[in-house]
C-alpha positions in Angstrom: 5.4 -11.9 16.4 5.1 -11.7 12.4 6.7 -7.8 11.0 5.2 -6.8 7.8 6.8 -4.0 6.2 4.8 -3.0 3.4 6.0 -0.8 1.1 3.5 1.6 -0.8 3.3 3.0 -4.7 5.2 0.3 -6.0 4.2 1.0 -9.7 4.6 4.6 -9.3 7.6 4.7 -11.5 11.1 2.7 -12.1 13.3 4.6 -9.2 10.7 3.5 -6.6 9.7 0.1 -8.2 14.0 -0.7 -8.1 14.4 0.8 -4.7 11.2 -1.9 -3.2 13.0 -4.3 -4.7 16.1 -3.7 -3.2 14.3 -3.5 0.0 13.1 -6.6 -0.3 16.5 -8.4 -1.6 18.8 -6.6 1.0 16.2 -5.7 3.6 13.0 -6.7 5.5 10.5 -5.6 3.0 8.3 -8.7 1.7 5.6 -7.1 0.7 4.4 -4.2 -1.9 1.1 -2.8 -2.9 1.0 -2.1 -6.6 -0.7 1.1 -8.6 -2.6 -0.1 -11.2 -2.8 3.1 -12.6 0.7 4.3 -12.8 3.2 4.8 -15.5 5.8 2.1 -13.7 3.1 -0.6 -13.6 4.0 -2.8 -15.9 7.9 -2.3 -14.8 6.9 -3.2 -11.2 4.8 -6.2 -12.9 7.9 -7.5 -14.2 10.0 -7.3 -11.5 7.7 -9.1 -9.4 7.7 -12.1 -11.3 11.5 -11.8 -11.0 11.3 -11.5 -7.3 9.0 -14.1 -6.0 9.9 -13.3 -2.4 7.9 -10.3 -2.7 4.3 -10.6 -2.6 2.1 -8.1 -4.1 -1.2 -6.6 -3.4 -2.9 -3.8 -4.7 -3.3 0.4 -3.6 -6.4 1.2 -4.9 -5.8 4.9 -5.5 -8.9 7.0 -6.1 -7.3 10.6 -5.9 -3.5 10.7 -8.3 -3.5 10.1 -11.7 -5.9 8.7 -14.5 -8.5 6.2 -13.9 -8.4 2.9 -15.0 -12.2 2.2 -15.8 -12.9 6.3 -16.3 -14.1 9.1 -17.1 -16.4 9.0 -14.5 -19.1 11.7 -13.4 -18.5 12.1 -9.8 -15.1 10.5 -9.4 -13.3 11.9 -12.3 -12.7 14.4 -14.6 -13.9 14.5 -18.3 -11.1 13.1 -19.5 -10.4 10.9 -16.4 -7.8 12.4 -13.9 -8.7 12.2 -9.8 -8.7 14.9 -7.9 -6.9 15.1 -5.0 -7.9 13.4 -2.0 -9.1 16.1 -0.4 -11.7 16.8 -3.1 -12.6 12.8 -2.6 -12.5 13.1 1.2 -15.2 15.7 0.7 -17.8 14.3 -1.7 -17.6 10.5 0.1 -18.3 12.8 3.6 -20.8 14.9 2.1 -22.9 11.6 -0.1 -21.7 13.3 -3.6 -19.1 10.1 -4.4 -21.3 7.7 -6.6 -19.9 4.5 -4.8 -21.0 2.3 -8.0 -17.9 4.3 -9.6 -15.9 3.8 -6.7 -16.5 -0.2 -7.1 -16.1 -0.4 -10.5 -12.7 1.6 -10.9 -11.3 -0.6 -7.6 -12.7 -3.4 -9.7 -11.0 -2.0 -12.8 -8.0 -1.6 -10.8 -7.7 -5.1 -8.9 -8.8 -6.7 -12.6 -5.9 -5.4 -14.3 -3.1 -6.5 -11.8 -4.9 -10.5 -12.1 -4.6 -10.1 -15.8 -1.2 -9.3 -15.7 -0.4 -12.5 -14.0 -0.2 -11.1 -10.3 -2.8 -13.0 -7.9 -2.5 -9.8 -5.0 -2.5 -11.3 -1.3 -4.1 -7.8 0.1 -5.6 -4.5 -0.9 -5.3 -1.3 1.1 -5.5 2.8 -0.5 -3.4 5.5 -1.2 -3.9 8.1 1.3 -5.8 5.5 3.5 -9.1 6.7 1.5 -10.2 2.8 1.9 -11.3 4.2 5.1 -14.0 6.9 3.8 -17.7 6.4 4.5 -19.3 4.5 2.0 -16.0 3.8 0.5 -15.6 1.3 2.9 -17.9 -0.8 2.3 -16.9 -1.2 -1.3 -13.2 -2.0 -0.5 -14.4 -4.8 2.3 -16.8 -6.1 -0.4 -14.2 -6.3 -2.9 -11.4 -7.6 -0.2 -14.2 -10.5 0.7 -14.7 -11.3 -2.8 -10.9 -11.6 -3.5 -9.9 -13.2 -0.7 -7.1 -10.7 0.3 -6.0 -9.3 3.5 -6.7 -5.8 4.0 -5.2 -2.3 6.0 -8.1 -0.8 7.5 -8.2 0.9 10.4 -12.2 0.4 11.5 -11.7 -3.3 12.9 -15.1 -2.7 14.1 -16.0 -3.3 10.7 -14.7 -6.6 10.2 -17.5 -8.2 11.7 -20.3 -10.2 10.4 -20.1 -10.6 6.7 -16.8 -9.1 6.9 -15.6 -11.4 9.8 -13.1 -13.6 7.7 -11.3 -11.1 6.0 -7.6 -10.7 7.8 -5.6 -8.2 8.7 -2.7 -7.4 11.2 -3.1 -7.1 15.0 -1.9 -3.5 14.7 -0.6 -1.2 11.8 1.9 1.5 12.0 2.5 4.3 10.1 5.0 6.6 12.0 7.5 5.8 9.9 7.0 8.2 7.7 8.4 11.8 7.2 10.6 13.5 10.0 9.9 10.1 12.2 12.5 8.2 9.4 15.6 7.7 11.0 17.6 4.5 12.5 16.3 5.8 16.2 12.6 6.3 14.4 11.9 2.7 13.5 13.5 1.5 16.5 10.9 3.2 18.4 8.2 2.6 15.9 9.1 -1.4 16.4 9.8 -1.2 20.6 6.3 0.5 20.9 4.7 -2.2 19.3 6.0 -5.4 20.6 3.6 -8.2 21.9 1.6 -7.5 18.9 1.0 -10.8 17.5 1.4 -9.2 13.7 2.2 -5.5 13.1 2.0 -3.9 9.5 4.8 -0.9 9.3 4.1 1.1 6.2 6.8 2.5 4.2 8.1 3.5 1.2 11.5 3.1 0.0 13.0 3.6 -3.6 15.3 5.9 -5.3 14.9 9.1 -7.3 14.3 9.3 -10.7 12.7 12.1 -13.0 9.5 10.7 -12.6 9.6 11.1 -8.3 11.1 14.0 -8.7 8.6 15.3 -10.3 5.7 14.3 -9.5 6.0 14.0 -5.6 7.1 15.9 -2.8 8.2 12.6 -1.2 11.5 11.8 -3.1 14.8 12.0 -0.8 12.8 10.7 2.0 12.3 7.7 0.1 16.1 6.9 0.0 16.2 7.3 3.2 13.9 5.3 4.0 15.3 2.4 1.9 19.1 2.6 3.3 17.5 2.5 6.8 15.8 -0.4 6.0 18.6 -2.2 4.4 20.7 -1.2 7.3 22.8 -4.0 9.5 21.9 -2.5 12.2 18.3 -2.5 11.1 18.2 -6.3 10.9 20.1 -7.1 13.6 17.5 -5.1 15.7 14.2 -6.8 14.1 15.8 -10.2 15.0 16.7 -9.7 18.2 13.6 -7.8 19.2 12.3 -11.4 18.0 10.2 -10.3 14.8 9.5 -12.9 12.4 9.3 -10.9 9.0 6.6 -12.1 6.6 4.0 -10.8 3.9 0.3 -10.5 4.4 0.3 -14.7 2.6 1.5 -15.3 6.4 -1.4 -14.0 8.4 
């Protein structure tokens, strides 16, 4: 049974860029998904070519912070901030997302993690807006024309064209929130075995300014990451008999 524990936002800034890596060095975390639009990219850039045991793919965001590619007209503003994902959730529901935007600021984003000397192994979205009509199909595109694994929860969809493009047997996201806690991911991991590969989302790091800030998701996060890094934590993913791996693994 192969355990990926992918930790989102890694980019987002240096207390959460340190805190995946220590997830990774004292912890079960092996994979990260990078924000190429984020203040703490290049940070996280460099500490992944200092931490080859962590493979990186890419959160195409859509809906926090400043395009990459922008301004555009329906996905941005004039001077190229998102909206929040509501506001995205909206116009991809209601046909007002142009999707040639959408594929050229994913391709704007996925573009500028290569050039920085990262060759990303999967791609999934922050807030899970991968997901959205339309928006789909650009992501899968993209994910087939890269070659990376993907999170996407319409496995329906990877059929036909789509049909080599791999993901995990199952993906799990409830720990996350009020569910983070020793007993939490012990559930989260019981409830799922016999899965023969389970993605657990998460998001460790510490708190700096920056989180502080500009997230209402900061303390959880250091919670999240001593949990992680836990003894107890690793004894229980190895005798449950998970094999931790990255997305390279599937």
């Amino acid at each position: 049974m192969k355990l990926i524990f992918n930790a989102d936002d890694f980019g987002y800034c240096k207390g959460i860029n340190l805190g995946i890596v220590e997830a990774c060095q004292n912890g079960p975390v092996r994979s990260a998904t990078i924000m190429a639009n984020k203040p703490g990219f290049y940070h996280a850039v460099g500490l992944a070519h200092q931490n080859p045991g962590l493979r990186v793919g890419v959160h195409l965001t859509l809906s926090s912070g400043r395009s990459v590619g922008g301004p555009y007209k329906t996905l941005t503003d004039c001077e190229g901030h998102f909206p929040g994902y509501a506001e995205v959730e909206s116009k991809a529901r209601s046909g007002e997302l142009d999707l040639s935007e959408v594929g050229a600021e994913y391709e704007a984003q996925i573009r500028k993690v290569i050039a920085a000397g990262i060759t990303p192994d999967h791609f999934d979205g922050h807030h899970h807006l991968q997901n959205l009509p339309g928006v789909a199909d650009v992501f899968l595109r993209l994910a087939k024309q890269y070659g990376a694994a993907v999170r996407f929860f319409d496995r329906s969809l990877l059929a036909g064209e789509y049909a080599g493009i791999k993901t995990t047997a199952a993906f799990e996201g409830g720990f996350y929130g009020d569910a983070v806690s020793p007993e939490g991911l012990k559930e989260v991991l019981s409830s799922r075995r016999g899965a023969d590969s389970l993605e657990v989302m998460c998001h460790p790091g510490f708190v700096d300014r920056a989180l502080y800030e500009g997230s209402v998701y900061s303390l959880q996060r250091v919670s999240e990451l001593d949990i992680l890094t836990s003894r107890e934590t690793q004894d229980f993913i190895r005798e449950s008999g998970w094999t931790v791996c990255s997305f390279s693994d599937l």
